[in-house]
N, C-alpha and C positions, 0 to 999 in steps of 0.2 A: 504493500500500500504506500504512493508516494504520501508524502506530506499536503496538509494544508499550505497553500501560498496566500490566503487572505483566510485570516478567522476573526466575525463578527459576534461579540457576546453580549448578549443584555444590552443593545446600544437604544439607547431612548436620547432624543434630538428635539430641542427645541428653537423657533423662529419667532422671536420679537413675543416672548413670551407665551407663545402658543404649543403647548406639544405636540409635534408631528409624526417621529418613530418613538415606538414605543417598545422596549425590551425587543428589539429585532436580533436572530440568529443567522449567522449565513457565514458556510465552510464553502471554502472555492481549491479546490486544487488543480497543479498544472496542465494543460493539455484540455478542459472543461470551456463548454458557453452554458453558462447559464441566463436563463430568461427570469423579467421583474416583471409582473404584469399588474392590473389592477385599473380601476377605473381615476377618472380626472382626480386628482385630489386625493391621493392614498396615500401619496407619501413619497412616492419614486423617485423620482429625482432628489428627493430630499438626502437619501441615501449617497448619492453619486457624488454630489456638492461637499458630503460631509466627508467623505474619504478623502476629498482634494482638499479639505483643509478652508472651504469658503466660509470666510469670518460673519457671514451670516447664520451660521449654524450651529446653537451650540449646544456641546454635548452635554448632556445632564446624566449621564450612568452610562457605565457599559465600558467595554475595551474593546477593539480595533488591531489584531496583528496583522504584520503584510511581511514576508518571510522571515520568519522570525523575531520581527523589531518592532516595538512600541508605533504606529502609524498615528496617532495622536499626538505624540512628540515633536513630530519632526513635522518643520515649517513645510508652505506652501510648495515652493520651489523643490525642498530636497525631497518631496514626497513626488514630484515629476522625475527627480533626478534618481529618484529609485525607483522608478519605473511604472509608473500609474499614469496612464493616458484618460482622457477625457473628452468626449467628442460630444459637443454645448448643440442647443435646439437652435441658438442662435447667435453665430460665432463674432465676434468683436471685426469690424473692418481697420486696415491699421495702414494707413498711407505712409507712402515712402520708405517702405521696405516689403521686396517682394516676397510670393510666397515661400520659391526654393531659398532665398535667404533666411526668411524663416525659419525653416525646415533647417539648415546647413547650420546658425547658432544653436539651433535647438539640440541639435544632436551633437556636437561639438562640447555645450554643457552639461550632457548624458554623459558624455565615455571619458570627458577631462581632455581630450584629444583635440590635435588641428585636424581637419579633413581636409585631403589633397581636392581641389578644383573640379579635377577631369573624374578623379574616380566620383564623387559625388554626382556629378552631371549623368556619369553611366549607369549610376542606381536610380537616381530617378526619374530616367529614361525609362526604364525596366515598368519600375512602377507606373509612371501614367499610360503606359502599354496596357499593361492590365486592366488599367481604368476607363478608357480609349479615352484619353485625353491627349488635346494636340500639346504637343512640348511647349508650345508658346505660353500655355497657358501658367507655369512655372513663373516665366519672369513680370506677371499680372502683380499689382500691388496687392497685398494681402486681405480680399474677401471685399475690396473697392471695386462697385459697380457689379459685385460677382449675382447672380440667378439663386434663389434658395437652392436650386439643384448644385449648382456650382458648387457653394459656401459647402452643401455636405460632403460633395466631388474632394473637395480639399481637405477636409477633414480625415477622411479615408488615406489619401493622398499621403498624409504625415504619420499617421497610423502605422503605414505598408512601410513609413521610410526610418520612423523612429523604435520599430518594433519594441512596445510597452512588453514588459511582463505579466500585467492585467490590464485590458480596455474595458473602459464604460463607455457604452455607445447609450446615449440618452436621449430618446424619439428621433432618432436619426431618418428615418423613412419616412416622417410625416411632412407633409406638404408637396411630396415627388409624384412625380408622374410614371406610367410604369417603368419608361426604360429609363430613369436614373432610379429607381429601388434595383433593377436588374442590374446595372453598373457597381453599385453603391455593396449590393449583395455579392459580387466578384470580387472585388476589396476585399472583403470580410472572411470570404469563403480562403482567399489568399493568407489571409494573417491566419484564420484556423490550423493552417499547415503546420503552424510552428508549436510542436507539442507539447512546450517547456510554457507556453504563455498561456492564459485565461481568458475568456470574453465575459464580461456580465451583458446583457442585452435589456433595456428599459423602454418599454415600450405598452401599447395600450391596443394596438391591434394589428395582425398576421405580416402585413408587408414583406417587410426584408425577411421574416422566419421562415417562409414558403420555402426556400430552397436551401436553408441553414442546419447543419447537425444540431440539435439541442438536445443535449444531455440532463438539465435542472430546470423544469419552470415552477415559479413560486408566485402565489394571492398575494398581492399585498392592498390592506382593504384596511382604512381608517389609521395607517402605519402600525400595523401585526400581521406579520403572515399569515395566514389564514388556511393556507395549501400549498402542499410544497408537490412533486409527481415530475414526469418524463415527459419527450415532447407531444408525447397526446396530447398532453394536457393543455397542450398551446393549440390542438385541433379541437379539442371540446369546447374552450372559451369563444373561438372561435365560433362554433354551431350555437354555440347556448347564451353566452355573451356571461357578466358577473352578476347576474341577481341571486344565482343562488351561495355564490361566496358573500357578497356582502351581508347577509343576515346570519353569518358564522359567528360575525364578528363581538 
């Protein structure tokens, strides 16, 4: 049995004084996606924001490992810098610095390392291949002028290039059209390959799951799990929708 790479105990989370999770559980180990489902306002994202450290969230119980180290601890940054990716419903636009340079300090302040120019250019060459993105699309200011589809396009993008050890992808597929979820989902299915990394998946309806391995889906219904089960379980919600998890609760 490998190890837990993320273990969530008793985590209860509160926002401007409102409780939102409430004694949440959740063991993730490597090589796994697991799925967060639940209806508008359960909590979901709340979970995501709080692992990254957003000073809107604050913890009121509970502990938080992420390979064996305190993840409470450690500031916003060295919780990126230890490998926890975050892909936002609604990504910050950020003029005068392009996306691959983005990409290129981002991952430069991941490994401690300089990245050679060319070899960088030939990785993420590879990756927007995968994506079908035209290469120009690289030296675009970062998520300036970008299409909702785009802004997720890129997200993925960073994802395939900074290879996290655990991704939250959080409503990633909402707002796309089919063929950027089918894009969006070839990223995704891409980064699964790597059997040492996690996916949490935060989401409220089928999209990008359609053609994703899922291993864990989990209720989350007024912030407590409520149902945990395999990817059926993301086919049943699917058919039946949350009415009969929300009166679990």
């Amino acid at each position: 049995m490998s190890k837990d790479l993320l273990t969530v105990r008793d985590l209860s989370v509160r926002v401007e004084e409102k409780n939102i999770l409430k004694s949440l559980n959740l063991s993730v180990k490597p090589g796994e996606t697991h799925v967060l489902m639940g209806p508008n306002g359960a909590g979901k994202s709340t979970l995501g924001n709080t692992l990254m450290g957003n000073p809107h969230y604050e913890v009121i119980g509970g502990s938080v490992e992420f390979q064996g180290q305190n993840l409470l601890d450690l500031p916003v940054n060295e919780r990126a810098k230890a490998g926890i990716f975050m892909s936002f419903q609604n990504p910050l636009e950020v003029p005068g610095i392009s996306l691959a340079n983005f990409i290129r300090n981002a991952l430069e302040q991941r490994t401690g390392k300089r990245i050679r120019l060319w070899d960088f250019r030939k990785e993420i060459a590879k990756a927007l291949e995968v994506l079908n993105m035209d290469p120009s699309y690289a030296d675009r200011d970062l998520n300036v002028g970008f299409s909702g589809g785009e802004k997720k396009k890129a997200e993925i993008l960073q994802l395939l290039m900074l290879k996290p050890s655990l991704a939250i992808l959080d409503e990633t597929d909402s707002g796309l059209d089919v063929d950027a979820v089918r894009t969006v989902s070839r990223g995704v299915e891409e980064y699964q390959k790597d059997k040492d990394s996690a996916l949490i998946i935060i989401t409220h309806n089928m999209g990008i799951l359609s053609s994703l391995k899922v291993d864990k889906t989990h209720v989350l219904v007024k912030g407590a799990i409520v149902a945990d089960g395999d990817g059926s379980l993301v086919e049943e919600i699917n058919r039946e929708g949350f009415a009969k998890f929300e009166n679990k609760e």
